[in-house]
C-alpha positions in Angstrom: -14.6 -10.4 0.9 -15.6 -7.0 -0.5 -13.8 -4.0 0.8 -14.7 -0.6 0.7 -11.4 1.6 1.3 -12.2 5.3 2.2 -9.9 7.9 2.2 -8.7 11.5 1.8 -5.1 11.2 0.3 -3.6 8.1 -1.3 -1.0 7.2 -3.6 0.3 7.7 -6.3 -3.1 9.9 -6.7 -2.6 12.7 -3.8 -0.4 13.0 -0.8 0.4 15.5 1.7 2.1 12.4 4.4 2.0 9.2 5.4 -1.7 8.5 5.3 -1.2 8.5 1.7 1.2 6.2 1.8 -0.5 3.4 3.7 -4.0 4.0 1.9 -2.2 3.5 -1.3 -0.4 0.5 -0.5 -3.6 -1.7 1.5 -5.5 -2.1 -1.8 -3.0 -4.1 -3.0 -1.9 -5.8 0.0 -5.6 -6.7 0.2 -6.2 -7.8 -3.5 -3.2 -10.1 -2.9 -4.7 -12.0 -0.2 -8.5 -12.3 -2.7 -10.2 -9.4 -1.2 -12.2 -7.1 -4.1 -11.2 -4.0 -2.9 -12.5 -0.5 -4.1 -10.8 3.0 -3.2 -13.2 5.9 -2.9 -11.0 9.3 -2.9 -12.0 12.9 -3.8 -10.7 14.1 -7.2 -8.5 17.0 -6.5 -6.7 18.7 -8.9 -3.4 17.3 -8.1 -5.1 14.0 -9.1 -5.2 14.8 -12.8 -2.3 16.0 -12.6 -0.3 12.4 -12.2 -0.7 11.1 -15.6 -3.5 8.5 -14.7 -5.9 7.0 -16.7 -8.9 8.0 -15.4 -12.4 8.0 -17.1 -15.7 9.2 -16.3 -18.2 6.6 -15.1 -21.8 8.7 -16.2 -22.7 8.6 -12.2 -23.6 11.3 -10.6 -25.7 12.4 -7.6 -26.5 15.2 -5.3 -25.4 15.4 -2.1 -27.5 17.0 0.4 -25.1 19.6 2.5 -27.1 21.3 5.2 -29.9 23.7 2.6 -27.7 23.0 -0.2 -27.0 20.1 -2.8 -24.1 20.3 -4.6 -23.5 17.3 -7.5 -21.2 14.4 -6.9 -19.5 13.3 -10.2 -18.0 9.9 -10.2 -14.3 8.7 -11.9 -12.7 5.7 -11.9 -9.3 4.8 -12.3 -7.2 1.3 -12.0 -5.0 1.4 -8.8 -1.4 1.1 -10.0 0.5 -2.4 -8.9 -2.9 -3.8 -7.7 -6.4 -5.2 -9.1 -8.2 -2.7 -7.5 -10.3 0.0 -8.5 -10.3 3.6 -7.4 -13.2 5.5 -7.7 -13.2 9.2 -7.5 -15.8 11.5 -6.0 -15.2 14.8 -8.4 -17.1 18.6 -7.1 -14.8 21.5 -8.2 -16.1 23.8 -5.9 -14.7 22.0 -3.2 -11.5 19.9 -4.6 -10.3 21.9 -7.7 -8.2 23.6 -5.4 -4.1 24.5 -5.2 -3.7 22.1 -2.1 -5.6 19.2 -0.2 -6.2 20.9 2.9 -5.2 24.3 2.7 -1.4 24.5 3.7 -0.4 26.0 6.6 -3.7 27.6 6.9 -6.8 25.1 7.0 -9.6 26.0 4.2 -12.3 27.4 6.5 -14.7 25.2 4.7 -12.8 21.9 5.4 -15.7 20.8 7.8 -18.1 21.3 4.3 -15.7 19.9 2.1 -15.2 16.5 4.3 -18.9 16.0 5.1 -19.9 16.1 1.4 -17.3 13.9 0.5 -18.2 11.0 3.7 -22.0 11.7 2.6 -21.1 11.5 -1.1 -19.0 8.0 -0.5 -21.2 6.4 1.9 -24.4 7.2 -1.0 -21.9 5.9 -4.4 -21.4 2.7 -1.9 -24.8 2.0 -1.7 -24.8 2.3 -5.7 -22.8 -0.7 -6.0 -24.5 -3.4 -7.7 -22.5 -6.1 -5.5 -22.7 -5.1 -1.3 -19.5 -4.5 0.6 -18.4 -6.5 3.9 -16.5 -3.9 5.2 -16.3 0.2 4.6 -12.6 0.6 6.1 -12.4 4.7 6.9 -9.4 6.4 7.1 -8.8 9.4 9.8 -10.8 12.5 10.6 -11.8 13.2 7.0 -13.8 10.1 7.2 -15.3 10.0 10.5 -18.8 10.4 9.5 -18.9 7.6 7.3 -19.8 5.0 10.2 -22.0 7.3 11.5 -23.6 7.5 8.1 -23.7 3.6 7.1 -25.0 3.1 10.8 -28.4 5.9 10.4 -28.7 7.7 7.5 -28.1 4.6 5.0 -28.9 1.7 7.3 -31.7 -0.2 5.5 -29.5 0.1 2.0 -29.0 -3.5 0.7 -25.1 -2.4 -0.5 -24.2 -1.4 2.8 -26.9 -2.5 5.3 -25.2 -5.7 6.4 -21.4 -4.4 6.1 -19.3 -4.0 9.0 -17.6 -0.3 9.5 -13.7 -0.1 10.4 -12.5 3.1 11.6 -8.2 3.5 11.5 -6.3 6.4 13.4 -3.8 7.7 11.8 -2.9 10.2 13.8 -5.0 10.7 16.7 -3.6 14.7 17.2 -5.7 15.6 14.3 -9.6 15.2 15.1 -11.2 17.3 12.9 -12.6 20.0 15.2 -15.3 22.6 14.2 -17.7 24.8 15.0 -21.0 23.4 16.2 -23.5 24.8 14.1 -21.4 22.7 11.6 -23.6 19.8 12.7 -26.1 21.2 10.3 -24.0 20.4 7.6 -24.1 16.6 8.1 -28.1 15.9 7.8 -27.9 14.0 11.5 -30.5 14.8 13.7 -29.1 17.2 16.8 -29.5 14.5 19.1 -26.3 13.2 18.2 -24.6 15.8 18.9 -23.9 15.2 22.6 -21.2 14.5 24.9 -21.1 10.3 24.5 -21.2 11.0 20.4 -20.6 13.3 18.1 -19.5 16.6 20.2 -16.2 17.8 22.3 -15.9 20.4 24.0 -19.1 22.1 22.4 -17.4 21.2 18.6 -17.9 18.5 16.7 -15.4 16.2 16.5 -15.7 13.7 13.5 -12.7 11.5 14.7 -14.5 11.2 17.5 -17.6 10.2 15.4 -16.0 7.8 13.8 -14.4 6.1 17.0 -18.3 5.5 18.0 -20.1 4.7 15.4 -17.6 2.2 14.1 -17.6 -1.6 14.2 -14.2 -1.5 14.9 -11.3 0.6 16.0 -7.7 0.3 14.4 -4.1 2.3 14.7 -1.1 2.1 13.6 0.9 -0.1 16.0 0.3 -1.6 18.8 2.1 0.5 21.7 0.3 3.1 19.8 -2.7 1.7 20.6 -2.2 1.4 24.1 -0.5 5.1 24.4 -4.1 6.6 23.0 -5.9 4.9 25.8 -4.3 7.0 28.4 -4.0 11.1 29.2 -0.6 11.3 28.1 -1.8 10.1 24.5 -5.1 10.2 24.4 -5.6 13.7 23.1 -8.7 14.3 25.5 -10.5 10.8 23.8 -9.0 8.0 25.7 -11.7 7.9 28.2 -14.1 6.9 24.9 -10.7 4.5 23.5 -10.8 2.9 26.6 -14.4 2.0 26.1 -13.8 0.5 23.1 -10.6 -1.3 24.3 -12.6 -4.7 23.2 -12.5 -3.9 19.5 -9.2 -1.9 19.2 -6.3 -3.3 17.7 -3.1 -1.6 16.6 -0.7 -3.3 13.4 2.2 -2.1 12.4 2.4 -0.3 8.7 4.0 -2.0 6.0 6.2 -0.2 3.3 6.3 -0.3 -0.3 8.7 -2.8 -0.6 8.8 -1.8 -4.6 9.6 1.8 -4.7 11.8 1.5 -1.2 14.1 -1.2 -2.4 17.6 -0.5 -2.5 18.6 -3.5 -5.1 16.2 -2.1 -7.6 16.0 2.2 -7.2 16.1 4.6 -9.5 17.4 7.3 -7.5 20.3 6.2 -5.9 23.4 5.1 -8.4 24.3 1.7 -7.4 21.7 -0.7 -6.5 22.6 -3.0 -3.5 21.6 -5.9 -1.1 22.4 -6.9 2.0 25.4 -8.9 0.0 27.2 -5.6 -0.8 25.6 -2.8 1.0 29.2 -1.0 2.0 29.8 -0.7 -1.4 26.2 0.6 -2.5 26.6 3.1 0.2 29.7 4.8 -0.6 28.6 5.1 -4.6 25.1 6.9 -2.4 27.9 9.0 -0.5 29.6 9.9 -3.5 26.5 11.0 -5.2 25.2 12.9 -2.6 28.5 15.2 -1.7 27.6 16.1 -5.6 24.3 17.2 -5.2 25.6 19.4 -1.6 28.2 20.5 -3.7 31.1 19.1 -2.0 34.2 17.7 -3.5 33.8 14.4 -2.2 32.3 12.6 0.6 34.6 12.6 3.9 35.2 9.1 6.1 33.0 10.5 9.0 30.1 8.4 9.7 26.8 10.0 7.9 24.5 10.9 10.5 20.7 12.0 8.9 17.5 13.0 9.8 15.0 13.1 6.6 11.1 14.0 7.8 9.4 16.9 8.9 10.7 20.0 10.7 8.0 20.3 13.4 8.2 19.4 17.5 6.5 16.2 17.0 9.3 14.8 15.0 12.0 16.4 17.9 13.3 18.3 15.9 14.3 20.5 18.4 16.3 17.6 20.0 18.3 17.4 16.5 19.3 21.1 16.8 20.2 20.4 20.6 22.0 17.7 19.0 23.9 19.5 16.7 25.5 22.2 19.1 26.8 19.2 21.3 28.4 16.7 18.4 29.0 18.8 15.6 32.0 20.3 16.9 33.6 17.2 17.7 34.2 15.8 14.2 32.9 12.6 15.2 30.4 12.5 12.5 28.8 14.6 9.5 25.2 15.4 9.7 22.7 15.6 6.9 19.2 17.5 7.6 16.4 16.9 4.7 13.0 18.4 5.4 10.8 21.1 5.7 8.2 22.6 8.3 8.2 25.2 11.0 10.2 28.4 9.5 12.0 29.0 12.9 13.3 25.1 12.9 14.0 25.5 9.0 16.3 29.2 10.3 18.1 27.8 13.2 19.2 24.5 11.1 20.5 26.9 8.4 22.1 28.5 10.9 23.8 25.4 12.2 24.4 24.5 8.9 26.5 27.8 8.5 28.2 27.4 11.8 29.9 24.0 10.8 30.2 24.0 7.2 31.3 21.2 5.3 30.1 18.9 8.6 26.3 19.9 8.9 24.2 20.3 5.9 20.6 20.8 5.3 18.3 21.4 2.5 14.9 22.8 3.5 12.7 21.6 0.7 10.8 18.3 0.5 12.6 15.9 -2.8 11.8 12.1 -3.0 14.4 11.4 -5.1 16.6 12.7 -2.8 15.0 11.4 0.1 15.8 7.9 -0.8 19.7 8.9 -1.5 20.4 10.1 2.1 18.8 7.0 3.0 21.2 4.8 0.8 23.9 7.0 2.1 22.9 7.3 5.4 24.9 5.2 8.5 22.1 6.5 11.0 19.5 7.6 10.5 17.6 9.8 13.5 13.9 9.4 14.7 13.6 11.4 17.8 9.6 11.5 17.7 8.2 13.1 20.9 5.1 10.6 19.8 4.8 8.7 16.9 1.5 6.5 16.0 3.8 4.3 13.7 6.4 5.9 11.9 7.8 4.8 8.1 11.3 6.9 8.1 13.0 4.5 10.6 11.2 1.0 8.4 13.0 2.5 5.1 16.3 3.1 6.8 16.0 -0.1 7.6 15.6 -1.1 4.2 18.4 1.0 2.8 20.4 -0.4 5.9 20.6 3.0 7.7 20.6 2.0 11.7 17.5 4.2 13.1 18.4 5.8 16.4 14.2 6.4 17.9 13.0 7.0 20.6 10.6 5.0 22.7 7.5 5.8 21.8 4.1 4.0 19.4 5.2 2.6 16.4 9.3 3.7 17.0 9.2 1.1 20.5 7.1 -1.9 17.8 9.5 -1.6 15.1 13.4 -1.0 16.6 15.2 -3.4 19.0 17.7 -2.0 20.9 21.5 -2.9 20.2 22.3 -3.9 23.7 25.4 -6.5 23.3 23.0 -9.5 23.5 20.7 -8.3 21.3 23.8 -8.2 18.4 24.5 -11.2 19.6 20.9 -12.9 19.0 20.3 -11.5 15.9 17.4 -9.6 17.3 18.5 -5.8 17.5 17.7 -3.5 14.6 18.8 0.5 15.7 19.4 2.0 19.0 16.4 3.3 21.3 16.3 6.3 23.7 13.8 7.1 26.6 12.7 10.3 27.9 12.4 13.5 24.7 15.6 15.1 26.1 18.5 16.3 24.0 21.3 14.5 26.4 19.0 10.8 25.9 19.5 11.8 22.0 22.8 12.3 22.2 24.0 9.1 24.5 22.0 7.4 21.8 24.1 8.7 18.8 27.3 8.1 20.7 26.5 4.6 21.2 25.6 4.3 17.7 29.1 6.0 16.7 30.9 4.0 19.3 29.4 0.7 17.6 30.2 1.9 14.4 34.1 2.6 15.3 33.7 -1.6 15.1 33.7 -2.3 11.6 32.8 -6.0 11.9 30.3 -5.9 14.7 28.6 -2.6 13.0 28.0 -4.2 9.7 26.4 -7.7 11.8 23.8 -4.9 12.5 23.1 -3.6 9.4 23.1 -7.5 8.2 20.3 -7.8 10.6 18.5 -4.2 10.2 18.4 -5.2 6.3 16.5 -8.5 7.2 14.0 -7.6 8.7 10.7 -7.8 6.6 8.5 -4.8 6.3 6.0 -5.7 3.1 2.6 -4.9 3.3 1.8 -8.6 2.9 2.5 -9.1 6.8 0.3 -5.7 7.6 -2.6 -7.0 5.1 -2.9 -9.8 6.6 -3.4 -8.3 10.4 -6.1 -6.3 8.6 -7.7 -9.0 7.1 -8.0 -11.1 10.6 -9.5 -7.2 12.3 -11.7 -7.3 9.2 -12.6 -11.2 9.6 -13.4 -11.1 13.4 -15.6 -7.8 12.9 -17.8 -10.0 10.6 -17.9 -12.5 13.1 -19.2 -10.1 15.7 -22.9 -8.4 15.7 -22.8 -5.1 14.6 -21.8 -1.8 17.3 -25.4 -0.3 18.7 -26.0 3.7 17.9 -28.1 4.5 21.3 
């Protein structure tokens, strides 16, 4: 089978989150199980700046962007750890630029910027000497793609008979813009209505994507089913719903390479399940160093390593904090960066119990994966989360997730209930409604369990068996990809 990944971020080429993380890891998963897989990506800056081996390929076409044309240049590149091949779509005016997306503040041409690079991906496709199966597209930037393969490019023998996958990553981010940005896309304005292409009087290329496509995937299952209704549906799951029939959520896999406790470069002693309580305390030791304490205390290590924004709750951590701090039950480790008002009042906490609360407000990997592998708990307090990889590497690093009950969080983490120890079955502790006082119970039943030196390392036993690889994922992919094959192709009205 011939797949065509398309994507905005990926790694190890450009990342701003977790997209990249799962784009980067498919190909491979993919190749593994005989697919030929090529990776389409625009060439940012930060691409040449990882050391890669790309070289040109002598392609290169215009792309037709509302009166303009602008030229396409094409790269290619070997995708690290994996047969694949990625190719990338280079135009400096709009990806030679300090960041993918703009920052904090959105380039005001991002609706230009992702059109020409769907329009420029869908054309290099159909330049393939060999057709593809199936074009998998990847979040807002890509929405247009579908449309694309279904009307502009439809009678091209590369893509004419391929099947068009659309994934939601995150459906909070649509890509929204102004009308008149239809123009941009070369689609006829008849489109651009209610059932297809337009919300709220904007175009809306998520939603584009969602109708155009053969299929619809996300990120885990409950995820799936929380998108269909108003609570999660962002103002689309009247459209989801439609398309119910061909939706299907799987669960993301992990790079089971780089997040492998037995085998990582940035913690100091490698470990396994076999002799995790030792591996952990050399990861304790090393990271009172790098907070600049003397050593680490005997207080369980309580941490929360993501994002400092209201969808990760991080308002229910500071909430958190002014309840169990003071009680010297546990210390509590912050790594992350986001709004500057959650990034003050943490510093703030940080001050208020020093030597029990610290946080460090700037984004390291390296020092990401050493709170994990020092990390007892590790908090995930989403108030929605599509899928979610912190709590799957804690798991790894066996770090018992405390989440709470929502998308990918309820798919991956079994509550410790005494029977569930008991079974083998539980893997963290899980909370209900987005309130600081269901956090906290949480954490105390986590500390309580942990009091319990013999029942709380059962549960790490068990968190640390669980498997997370993208070989599991790849394969739920494949069967989407296989059983949209087998089904005629979605009508365009």
């Amino acid at each position: 089978m011939r797949v065509l990944e398309v994507a905005s971020e990926a790694v190890p080429f450009a990342k701003t989150g977790g997209l990249a993380d799962v784009v980067g890891a498919l190909p491979g998963a993919l190749s593994r199980l005989g697919c030929d897989v090529t990776l389409v990506l625009p060439a940012y800056r930060r691409v040449f700046e990882q050391g890669l081996p790309i070289e040109p390929t002598g392609i290169e076409f215009e792309v037709p962007i509302g009166g303009r044309r602008p030229l396409a240049r094409v790269l290619r590149c070997p995708v690290p750890g994996s047969s694949a091949t990625a190719l990338l779509v280079a135009n400096d005016e709009f990806f030679d630029r300090p960041s993918l997306y703009g920052g904090a503040n959105d380039y005001p041409d991002n609706a230009e910027r992702f059109i020409f690079f769907s329009r420029a991906a869908t054309e290099l496709a159909c330049r393939q000497s060999a057709p593809f199966d199936i074009i998998h597209c990847h979040d807002w930037q890509t929405g247009l793609v579908p449309a694309y393969q279904k009307i502009l490019y439809r009678d091209w023998p590369a893509v004419a008979n391929a099947r068009t996958v659309m994934t939601i990553h995150n459906l909070a981010y649509q890509g929204l813009f102004w009308h008149w940005d239809m123009l941009l896309t070369g689609l006829d304005w008849k489109y651009f209505n209610w059932q297809q292409m337009e919300f709220h009087e904007q175009l809306n290329l998520l939603k584009t994507g969602i109708v155009f496509a053969d299929a619809v995937s996300t990120v885990s299952p409950t995820y799936a089913r929380e998108i269909q209704t108003p609570e999660g549906g962002c103002g689309l799951e009247g459209l989801l719903a439609a398309r119910a029939g061909v939706l299907t959520g799987i669960v993301n896999g992990i790079d089971t390479v780089a997040w492998n406790p037995a085998t990582d470069p940035h913690i100091p002693r490698p470990f396994t399940a076999a002799d995790v309580e030792e591996g952990k305390y050399a990861a304790r030791v090393a990271l009172a160093a790098r907070l600049g304490h003397p050593a680490p205390d005997d207080r369980p290590l309580v941490a929360f390593v993501g994002r400092l924004v209201e969808q990760k709750g991080v308002n229910l951590v500071l909430e958190l904090l002014s309840r169990l701090a003071g009680t010297g039950r546990a210390h509590f480790m912050v790594l992350g960066t986001g709004d500057p008002a959650a990034e003050e009042s943490l510093q703030r906490a940080a001050a208020s119990f020093p030597g029990t609360v610290d946080v460090v407000t700037h984004f390291d990997e390296g020092l990401a994966h050493l709170v994990q592998a020092a990390a007892d708990i590790v908090l995930v307090p989403s108030r929605f989360e599509p899928c979610g990889l912190t709590q799957l590497y804690a798991q790894r690093y066996g770090a018992v997730p405390v989440v709470r009950a929502t998308g990918g969080l309820l798919d991956t983490v079994i509550d410790a209930t005494p029977e569930a120890i008991n079974d083998g079955s539980a893997t963290g502790f899980v909370f209900g409604p987005a309130e600081a006082g269901a956090l906290v119970q949480a954490v105390e039943r986590a500390l309580d369990l942990h009091a319990n030196r013999d029942r709380w390392q059962q549960l790490v036993r068990q968190v640390m068996a669980r498997d997370w690889s993208w070989d599991s994922s790849g394969r739920a992919y494949l069967r989407v990809f296989e059983e949209t094959l087998a089904r005629a192709p979605a009508t365009i009205g």
